[in-house]
C-alpha positions in Angstrom: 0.0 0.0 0.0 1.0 3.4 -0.8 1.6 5.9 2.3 2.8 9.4 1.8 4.5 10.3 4.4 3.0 12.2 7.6 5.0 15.3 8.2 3.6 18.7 9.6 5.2 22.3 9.0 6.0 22.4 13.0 8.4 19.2 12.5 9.8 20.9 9.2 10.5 23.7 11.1 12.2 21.7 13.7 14.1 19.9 10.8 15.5 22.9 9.1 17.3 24.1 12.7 18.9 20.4 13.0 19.9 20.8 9.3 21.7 24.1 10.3 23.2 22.9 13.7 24.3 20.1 12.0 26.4 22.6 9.1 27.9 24.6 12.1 29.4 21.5 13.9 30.3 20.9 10.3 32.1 24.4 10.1 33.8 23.8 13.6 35.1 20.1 12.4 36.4 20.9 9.2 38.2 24.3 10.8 40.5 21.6 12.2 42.2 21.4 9.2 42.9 25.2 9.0 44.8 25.3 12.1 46.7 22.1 11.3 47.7 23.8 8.2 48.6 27.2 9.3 49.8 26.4 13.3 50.9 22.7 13.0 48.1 21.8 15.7 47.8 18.0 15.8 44.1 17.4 14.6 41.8 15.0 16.4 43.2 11.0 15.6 39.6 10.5 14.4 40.6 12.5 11.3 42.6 10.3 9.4 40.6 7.6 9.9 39.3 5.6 6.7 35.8 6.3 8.7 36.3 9.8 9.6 32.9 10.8 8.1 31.6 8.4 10.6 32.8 10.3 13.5 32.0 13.9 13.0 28.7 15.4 14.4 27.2 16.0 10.6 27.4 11.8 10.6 24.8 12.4 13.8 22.3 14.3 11.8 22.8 12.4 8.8 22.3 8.8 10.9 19.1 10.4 12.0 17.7 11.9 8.8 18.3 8.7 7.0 16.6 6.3 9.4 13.7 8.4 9.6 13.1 8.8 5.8 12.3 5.4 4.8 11.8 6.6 1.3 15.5 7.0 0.6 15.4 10.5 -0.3 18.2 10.7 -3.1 19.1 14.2 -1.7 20.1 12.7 1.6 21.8 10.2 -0.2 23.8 13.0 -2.0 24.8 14.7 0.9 25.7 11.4 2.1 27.8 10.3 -1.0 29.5 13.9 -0.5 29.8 14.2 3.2 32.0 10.7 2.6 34.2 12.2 -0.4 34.7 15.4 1.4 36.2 13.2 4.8 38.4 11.5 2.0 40.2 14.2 0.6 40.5 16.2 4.6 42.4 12.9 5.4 44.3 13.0 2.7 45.4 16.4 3.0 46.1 15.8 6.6 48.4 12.9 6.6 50.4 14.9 3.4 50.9 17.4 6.1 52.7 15.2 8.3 55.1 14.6 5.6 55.0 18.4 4.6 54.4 17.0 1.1 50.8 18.6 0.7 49.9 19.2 -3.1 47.8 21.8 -5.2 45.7 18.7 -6.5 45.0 17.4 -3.3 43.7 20.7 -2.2 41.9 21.4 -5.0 40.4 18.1 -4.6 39.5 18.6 -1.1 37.7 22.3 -2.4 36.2 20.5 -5.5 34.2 17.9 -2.9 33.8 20.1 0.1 31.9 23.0 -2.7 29.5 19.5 -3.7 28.6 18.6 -0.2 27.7 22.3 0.3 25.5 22.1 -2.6 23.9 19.3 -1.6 22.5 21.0 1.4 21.8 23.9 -0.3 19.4 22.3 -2.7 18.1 19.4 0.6 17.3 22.7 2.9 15.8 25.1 0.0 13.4 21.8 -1.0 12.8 21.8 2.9 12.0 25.3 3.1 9.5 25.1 0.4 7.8 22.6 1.9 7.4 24.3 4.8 5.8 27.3 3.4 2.9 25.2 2.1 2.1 24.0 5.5 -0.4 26.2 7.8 1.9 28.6 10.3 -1.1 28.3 12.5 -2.2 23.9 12.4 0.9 23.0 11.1 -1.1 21.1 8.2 -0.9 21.2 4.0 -2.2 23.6 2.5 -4.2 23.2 -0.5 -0.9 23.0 -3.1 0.1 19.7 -1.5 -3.2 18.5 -1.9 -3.0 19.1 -5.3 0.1 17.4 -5.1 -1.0 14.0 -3.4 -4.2 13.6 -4.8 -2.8 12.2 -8.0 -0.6 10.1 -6.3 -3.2 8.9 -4.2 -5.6 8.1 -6.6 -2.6 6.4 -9.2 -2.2 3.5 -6.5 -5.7 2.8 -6.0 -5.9 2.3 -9.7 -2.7 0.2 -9.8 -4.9 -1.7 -6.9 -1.5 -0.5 -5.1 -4.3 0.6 -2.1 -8.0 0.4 -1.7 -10.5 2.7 -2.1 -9.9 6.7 -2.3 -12.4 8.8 0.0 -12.3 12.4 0.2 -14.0 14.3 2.9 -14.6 18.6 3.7 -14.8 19.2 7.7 -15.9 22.5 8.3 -16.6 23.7 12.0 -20.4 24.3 12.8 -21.0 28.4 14.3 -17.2 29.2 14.1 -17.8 32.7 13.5 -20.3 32.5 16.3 -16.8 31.7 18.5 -14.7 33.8 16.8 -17.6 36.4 17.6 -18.0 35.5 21.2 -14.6 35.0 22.5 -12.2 36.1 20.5 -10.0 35.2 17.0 -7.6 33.8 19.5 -10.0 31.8 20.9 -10.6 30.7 17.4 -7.2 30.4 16.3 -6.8 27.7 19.2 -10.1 26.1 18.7 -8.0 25.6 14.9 -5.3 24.6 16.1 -5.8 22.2 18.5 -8.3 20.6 15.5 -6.0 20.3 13.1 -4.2 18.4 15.5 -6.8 16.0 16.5 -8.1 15.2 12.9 -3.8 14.8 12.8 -3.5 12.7 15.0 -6.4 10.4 15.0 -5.6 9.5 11.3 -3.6 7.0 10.1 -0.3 6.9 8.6 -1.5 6.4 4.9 -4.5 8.9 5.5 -4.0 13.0 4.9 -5.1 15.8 6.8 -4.8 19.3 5.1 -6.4 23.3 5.8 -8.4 24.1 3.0 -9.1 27.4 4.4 -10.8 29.5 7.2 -13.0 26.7 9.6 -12.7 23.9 6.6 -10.3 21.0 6.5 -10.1 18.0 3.5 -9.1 14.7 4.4 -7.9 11.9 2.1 -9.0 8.4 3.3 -7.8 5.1 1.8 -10.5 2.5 3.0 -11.8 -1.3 1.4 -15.1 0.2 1.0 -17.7 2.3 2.1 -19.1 0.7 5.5 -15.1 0.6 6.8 -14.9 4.7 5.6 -18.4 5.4 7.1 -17.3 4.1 10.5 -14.0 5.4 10.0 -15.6 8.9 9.9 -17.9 8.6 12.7 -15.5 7.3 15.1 -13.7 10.9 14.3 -16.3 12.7 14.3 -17.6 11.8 17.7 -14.1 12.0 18.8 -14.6 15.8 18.3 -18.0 16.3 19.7 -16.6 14.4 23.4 -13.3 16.4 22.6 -12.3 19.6 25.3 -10.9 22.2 23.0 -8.2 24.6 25.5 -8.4 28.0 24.9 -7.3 31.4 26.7 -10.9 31.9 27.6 -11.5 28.2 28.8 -12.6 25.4 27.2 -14.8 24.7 24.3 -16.9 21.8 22.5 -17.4 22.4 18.9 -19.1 20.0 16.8 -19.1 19.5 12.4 -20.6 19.0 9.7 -18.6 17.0 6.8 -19.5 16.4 2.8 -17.8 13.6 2.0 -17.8 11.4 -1.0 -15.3 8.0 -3.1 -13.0 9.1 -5.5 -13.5 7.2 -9.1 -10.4 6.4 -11.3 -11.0 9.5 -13.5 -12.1 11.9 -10.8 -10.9 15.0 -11.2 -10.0 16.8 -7.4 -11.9 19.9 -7.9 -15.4 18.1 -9.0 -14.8 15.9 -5.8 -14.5 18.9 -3.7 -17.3 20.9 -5.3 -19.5 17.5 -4.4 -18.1 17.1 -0.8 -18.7 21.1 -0.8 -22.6 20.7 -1.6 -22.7 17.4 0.7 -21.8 19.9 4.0 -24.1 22.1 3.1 -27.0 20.2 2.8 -25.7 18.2 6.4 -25.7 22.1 7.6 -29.0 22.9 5.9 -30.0 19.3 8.3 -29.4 21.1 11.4 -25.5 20.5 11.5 -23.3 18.3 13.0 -23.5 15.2 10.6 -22.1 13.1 7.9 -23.4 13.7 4.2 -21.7 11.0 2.1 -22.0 11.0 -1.2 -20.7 7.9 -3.3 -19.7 9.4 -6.6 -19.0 12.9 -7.3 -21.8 14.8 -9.2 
């Protein structure tokens, strides 16, 4: 089965300082070789060792980056590739300097492969950026680009039976401008917050949460069929009616209204959110706070 993975713009955030701590120890290793050069200090040992790249605290971040993207991301693997080359070409440099028998061409070398390992973060951290800004400052979530985005993926596997069924589903927040009104926009703003969370968190790893704007969320579900995504949806949606939303004016219980309806193979994602759109309204036009599902778009 497909799963894209979950990542939200707080933990991208988070990854981009790691990225930069992890060039400044970087910075402080490789100065090493400066002084050695120009004040015969004696480097660490760890430095001409076949494995030096293994040692430094850039290995740390890369170790950690690696494991956690299981999709082998073939940027990582650059700055991997280049990280290692770079360590090479130090330690060559370094034991030449022992013998005071250092060359142009092994310093150019060490230049040449130090300038593609810088590269290779530069193009990792501006793809990381990017990503970041289109996630939600406020939830955290996608934003509607990255929809876009994963919708055709999405929909690809369930053709290529690669996952089951494709369900997509518009959440919007029953009276929010009636909260908004009442206590606050920071009232609201938490009341979003802390939503986007739960609709976050109480997915699973191959299902997508994203803001679609103001009080309205979409949600990409892969299910076997409609019973298992009916029940799917209900057990969220009471999960937010029972749920005690924290606010700077005390707490809140909201309650929803969601249009949701099955993806077919040749779906387009705008005629499946205009039908999920006119589903929630007619649940509001109901009295609110219910599931309209629709099978097939219209």
């Amino acid at each position: 089965m497909i799963t894209l993975r979950k990542i939200n713009g707080f933990e991208l955030e988070r990854d981009i300082g790691e990225l930069n701590q992890a060039i400044a120890y970087h910075y402080i290793w490789s100065s090493q070789l400066t002084h050695a050069a120009l004040f015969n200090d004696k480097p660490d040992p760890v430095m001409t060792d076949t494995e030096s790249h293994l040692h430094c605290r850039f290995s740390k971040w890369l170790e950690m980056r690696l494991r956690l993207d299981c999709t082998g991301h073939p940027e990582v693997k650059q700055i991997e590739e280049r990280h290692a080359a770079m360590h090479a070409a130090m330690r060559q440099i370094l034991l030449s300097l022992e013998k005071s028998a250092v060359t142009r061409a092994q310093l150019q070398e060490y230049y040449a492969t130090q300038r593609e390992f810088l590269d290779a973060i530069d193009r990792y951290k501006t793809e990381l950026i990017a990503l970041r800004n289109n996630h939600d400052a406020l939830t955290g979530l996608p934003l509607r680009k990255l929809l876009y985005r994963d919708f055709p993926l999405l929909q690809q596997a369930v053709t290529c039976e690669a996952a089951p069924a494709l369900y997509l589903t518009l959440i919007d927040i029953d009276h929010f401008k009636r909260v908004n009104d009442q206590y606050g926009h920071t009232t609201g703003d938490a009341v979003l917050r802390e939503l986007g969370s739960l609709l976050s968190r109480s997915s699973r790893s191959q299902d997508k949460t994203y803001r679609f704007g103001g009080e309205e969320f979409i949600l990409l579900y892969l299910c076997e069929n409609d019973a298992a995504f009916t029940a799917a949806l209900e057990r969220l949606i009471t999960q937010i009616r029972a749920h005690e939303f924290i606010t700077p004016t005390g707490t809140l219980q909201i309650t929803v209204t969601c249009g949701a309806v099955r993806a077919q193979q040749d779906d387009e994602l705008q005629t499946l959110i205009e039908t999920a759109d006119r589903a929630m309204y007619a649940g509001k036009q109901q009295g609110r706070n219910r599931i309209i599902f629709q099978p097939r778009a219209r």
